[in-house]
C-alpha positions in Angstrom: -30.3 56.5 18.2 -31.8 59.4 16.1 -30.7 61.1 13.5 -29.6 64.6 13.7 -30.1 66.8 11.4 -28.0 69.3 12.6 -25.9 69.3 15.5 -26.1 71.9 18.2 -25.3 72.5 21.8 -28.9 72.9 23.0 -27.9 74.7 25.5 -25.9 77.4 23.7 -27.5 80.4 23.1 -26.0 83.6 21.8 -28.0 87.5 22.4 -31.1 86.3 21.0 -31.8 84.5 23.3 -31.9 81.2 20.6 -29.8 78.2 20.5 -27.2 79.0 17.8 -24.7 76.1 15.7 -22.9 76.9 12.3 -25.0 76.1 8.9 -21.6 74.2 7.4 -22.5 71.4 10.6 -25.8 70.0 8.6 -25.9 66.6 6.9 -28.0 68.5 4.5 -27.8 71.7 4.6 -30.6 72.6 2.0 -32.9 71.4 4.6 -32.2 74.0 7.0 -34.4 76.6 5.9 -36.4 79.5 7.9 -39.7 78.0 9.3 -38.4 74.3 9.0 -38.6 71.9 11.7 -35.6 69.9 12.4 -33.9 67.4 14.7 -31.0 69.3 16.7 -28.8 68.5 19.2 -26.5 65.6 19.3 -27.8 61.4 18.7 -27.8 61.1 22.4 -29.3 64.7 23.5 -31.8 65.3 20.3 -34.4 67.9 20.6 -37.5 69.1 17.8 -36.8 73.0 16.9 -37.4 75.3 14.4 -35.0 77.0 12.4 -36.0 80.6 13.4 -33.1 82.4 10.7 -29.9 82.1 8.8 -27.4 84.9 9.7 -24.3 85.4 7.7 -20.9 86.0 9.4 -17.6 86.3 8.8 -16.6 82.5 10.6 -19.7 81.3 8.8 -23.9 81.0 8.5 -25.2 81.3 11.7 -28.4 79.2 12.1 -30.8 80.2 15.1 -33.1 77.4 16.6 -35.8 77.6 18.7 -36.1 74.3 20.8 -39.7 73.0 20.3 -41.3 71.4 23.6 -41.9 67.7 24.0 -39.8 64.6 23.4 -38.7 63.3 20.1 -40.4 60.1 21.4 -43.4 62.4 21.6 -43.3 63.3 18.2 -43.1 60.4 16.9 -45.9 59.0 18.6 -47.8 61.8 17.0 -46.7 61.4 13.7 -47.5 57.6 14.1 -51.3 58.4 15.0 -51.6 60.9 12.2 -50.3 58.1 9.6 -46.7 60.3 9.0 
């Protein structure tokens, strides 16, 4: 299984049109920064996106993603030809 950075329902988006979860759901929430590239999702349904901005609310900091294309397989087939 992978690891999730944060979770998400990939297939929740709000008025922006981007995938949306709450800030307080990261493992790490440090990580989750504007222009990072994360795992999101759930171990089972994972997905590459970028963490477009942090919006704070009432209920909590909104974090907006932006599902990346390609597989996390994918990925890590890239990162293992580029020695990452």
């Amino acid at each position: 299984m992978t690891h999730v950075d944060i979770p998400a329902d990939l297939n929740s988006e709000d008025e922006t049109g981007l995938v949306w979860t709450f800030l307080d759901e990261a493992d790490d929430p440090s990580i989750i920064t504007p222009g990072e590239v994360v795992v999101a999702g759930s171990p089972l349904t994972p997905a590459v996106c970028e963490v477009v901005d942090l919006v704070d609310k009432p209920a909590g900091t909104i974090v907006h993603l932006r599902v990346l294309p390609g597989t996390i397989e994918q990925y890590r087939r890239l990162l293992s030809r580029v020695g990452g």
